[in-house]
C-alpha positions in Angstrom: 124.7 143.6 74.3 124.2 140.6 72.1 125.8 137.5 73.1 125.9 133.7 70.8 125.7 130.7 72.4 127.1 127.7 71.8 124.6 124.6 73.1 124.5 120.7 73.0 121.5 118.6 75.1 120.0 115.3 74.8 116.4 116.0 73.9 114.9 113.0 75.4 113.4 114.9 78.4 112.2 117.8 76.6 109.3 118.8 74.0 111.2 120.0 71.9 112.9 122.8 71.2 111.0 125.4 71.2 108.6 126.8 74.3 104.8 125.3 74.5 102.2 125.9 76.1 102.2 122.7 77.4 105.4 120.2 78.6 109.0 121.6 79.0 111.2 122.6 76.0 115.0 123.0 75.7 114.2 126.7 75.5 112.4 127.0 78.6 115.6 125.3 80.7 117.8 127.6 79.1 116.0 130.7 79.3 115.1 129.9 83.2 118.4 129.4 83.9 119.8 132.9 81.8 117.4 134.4 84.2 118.9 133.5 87.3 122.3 135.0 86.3 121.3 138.2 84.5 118.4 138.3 87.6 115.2 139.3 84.6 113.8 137.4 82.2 116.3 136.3 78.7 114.8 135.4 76.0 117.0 133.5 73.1 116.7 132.1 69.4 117.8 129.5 68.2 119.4 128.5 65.0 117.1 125.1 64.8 113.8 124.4 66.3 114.4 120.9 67.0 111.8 118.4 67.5 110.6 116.4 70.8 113.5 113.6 71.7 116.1 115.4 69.0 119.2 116.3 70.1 122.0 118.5 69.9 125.9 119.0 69.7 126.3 121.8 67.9 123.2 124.1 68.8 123.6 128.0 68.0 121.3 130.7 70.0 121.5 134.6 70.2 120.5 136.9 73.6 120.4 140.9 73.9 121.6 140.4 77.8 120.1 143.1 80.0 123.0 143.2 82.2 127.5 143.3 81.8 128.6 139.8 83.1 131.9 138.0 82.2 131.4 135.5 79.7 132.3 132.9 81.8 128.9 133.7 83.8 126.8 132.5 80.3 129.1 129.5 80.3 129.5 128.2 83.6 127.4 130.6 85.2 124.5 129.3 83.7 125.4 125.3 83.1 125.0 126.3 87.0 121.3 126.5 86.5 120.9 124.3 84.0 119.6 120.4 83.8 122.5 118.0 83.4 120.5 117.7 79.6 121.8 121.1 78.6 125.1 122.4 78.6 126.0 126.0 77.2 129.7 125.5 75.6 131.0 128.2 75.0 130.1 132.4 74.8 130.4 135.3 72.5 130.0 138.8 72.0 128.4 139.5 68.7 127.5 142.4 66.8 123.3 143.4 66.8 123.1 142.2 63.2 123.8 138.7 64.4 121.0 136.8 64.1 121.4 133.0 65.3 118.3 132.1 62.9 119.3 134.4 59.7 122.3 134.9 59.7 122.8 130.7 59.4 124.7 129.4 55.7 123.5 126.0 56.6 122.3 123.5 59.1 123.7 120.0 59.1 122.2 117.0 60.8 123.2 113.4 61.4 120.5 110.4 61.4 121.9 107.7 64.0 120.2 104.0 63.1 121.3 100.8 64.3 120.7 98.0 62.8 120.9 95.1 64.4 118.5 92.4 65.0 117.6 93.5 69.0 116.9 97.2 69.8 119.1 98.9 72.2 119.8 99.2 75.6 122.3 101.6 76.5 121.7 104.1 74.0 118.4 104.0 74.2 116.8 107.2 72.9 119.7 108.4 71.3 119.7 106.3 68.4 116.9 105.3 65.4 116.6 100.8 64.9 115.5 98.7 62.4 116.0 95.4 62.5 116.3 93.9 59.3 118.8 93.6 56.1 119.2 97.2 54.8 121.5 97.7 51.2 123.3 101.0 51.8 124.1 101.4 48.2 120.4 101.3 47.2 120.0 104.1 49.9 122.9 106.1 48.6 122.2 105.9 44.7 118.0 107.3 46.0 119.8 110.0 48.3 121.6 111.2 45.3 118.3 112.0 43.5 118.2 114.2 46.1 120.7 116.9 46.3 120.2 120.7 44.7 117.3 123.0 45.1 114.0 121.0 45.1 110.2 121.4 46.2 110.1 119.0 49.1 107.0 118.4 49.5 106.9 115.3 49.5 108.7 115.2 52.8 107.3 117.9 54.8 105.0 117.9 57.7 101.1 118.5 57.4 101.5 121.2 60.3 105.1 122.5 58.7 104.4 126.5 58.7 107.4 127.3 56.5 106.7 129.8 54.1 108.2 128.3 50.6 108.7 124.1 50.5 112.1 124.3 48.4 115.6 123.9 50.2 118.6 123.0 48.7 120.2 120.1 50.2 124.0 120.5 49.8 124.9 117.0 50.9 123.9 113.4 51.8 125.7 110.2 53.1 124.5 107.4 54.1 127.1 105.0 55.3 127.5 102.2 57.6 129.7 101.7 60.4 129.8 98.4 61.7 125.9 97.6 62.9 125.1 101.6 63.0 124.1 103.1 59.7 124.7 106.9 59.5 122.5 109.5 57.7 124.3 112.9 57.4 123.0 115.8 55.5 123.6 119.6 54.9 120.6 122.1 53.6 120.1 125.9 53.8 117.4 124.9 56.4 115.4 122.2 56.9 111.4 121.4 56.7 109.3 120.8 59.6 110.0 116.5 60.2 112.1 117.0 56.9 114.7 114.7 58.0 113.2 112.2 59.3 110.9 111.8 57.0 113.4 111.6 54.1 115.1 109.1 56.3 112.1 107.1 56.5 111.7 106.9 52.6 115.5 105.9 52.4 114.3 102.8 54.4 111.7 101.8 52.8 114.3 101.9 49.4 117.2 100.1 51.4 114.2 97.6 52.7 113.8 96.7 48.9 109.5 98.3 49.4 110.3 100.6 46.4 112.8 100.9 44.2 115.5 103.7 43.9 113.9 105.5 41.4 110.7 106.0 43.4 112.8 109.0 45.1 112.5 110.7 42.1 108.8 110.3 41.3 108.1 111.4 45.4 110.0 114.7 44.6 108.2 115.5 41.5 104.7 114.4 43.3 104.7 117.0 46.1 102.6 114.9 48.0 103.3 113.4 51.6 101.2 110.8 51.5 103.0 109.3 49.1 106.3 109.1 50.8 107.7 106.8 53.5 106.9 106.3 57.0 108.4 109.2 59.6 111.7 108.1 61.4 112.1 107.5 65.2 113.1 110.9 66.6 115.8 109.4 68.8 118.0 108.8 66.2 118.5 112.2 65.2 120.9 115.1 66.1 121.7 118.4 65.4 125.4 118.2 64.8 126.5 121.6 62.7 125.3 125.4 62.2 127.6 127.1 59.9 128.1 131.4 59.6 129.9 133.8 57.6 133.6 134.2 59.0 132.9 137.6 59.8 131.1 137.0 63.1 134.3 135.1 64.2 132.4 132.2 66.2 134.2 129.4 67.6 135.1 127.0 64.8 132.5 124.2 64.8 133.5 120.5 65.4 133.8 118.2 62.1 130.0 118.1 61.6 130.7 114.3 60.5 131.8 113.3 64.1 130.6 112.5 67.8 131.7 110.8 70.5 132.1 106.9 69.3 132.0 107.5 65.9 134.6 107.7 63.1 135.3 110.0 60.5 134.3 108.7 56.8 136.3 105.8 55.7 136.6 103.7 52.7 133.0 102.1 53.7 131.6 105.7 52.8 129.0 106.0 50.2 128.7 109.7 49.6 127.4 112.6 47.2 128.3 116.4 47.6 127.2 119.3 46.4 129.8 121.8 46.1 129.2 125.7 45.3 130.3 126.9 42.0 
């Protein structure tokens, strides 16, 4: 019987997410604590293989359970077992052609940075920081270069094992809220450090180092090297997965929201998009 998962976590303790052979991954916590209540080994896949000290609010994995328990069992069964980190959110029974992985429309992630001339405190780990003057509008007419199917390149990690380096990136904001500015994007999938190291670039653009239309010249390059420095993995979270209808999931939160943060306002600098 194959059963989705619904997961959040704060990444900060883990390796990422995925299982190493060395240090302890979001995976391995999960998967220990499936095994206590199903009593055999679980193994899961996730929709995102997140990086060390990346979290999650809207995490997606799929597991062929061995045994027939309630599905309040893989909810608060296992959250049970679990590190206070990791929280499973919800369960559901799925049909064998779910895949958590494939059967994913799009991921969407948000890029946390405050910026602010001291680094934080309290949210230490959670969030990216720079500390000087940063033009959001320079930042939002580069990301714009952006969006549709490209090679990127230019923005992938050396050890990225992806097959093909072109994505289509649906959408990406960049707007600021008070002394936080948020970067919020939507792809078919993402590249190994893809994120953050588009984030990076958009810095180094909103820091005045280039100007905007050295996005363009990075995408047609195909060459990391080239690009800006690799964000701060704190600041960034998984915050959306979306699926067909069909496999009648719970209805993801507003991938645009978390705890402390508004919705979009008139302050918002943003570029869609949209399917034709």
């Amino acid at each position: 019987m194959r059963i989705a998962l619904g997961i959040e976590y704060n990444g900060l303790p883990y390796c990422g997410w995925q299982r190493q052979a060395q240090g302890y991954s979001v995976q391995d916590a999960l998967e220990d604590a499936l095994e206590k209540i199903a009593g055999c080994p679980v193994a899961v896949t996730a929709a995102g293989r997140t990086d060390a000290g990346v979290h999650a609010s809207a995490q997606v994995v799929h597991l062929d359970a061995p045994v027939t328990r309630p599905l309040t069992a893989w909810v608060r069964g296992v959250n049970t077992f679990l590190p206070e980190s990791v929280a499973v959110q919800w369960a559901r029974h799925v049909p064998e052609g779910f895949h958590a992985r494939f059967s994913a429309l799009s991921r969407s992630y948000r890029y946390v940075l405050l910026n602010h001339p001291v680094r934080p405190g309290l949210n230490s780990g959670r969030t990216g920081w720079y500390h000087g003057k940063l033009d959001v509008q320079r930042m939002q007419e580069a990301a714009s270069r952006l969006l549709g199917e490209h090679d990127f390149s230019s923005f992938r990690d050396a050890e990225c094992q992806a097959h093909s380096p072109v994505r289509n990136l649906r959408c990406l904001m960049v707007r600021r809220e008070g002394e936080q500015i948020l970067f919020e994007l939507t792809a078919n999938a993402f590249l190994h450090h893809m994120v953050r190291n588009l984030v990076g670039t958009l810095l180094w653009i909103g820091r005045g180092k280039q100007p905007v239309e050295w996005i363009s010249e990075l995408l047609a390059a195909r060459d990391r090297r080239l690009a800006g420095p690799t964000a701060a993995a704190a600041g960034l979270h998984l915050c959306h997965v979306e699926y067909p209808a069909h496999w009648n999931l719970p209805i993801s939160p507003d991938p645009w929201r978390t705890a402390g943060l508004s919705v979009p306002g008139r302050d918002v600098l943003s570029v869609r998009m949209t399917d034709e």
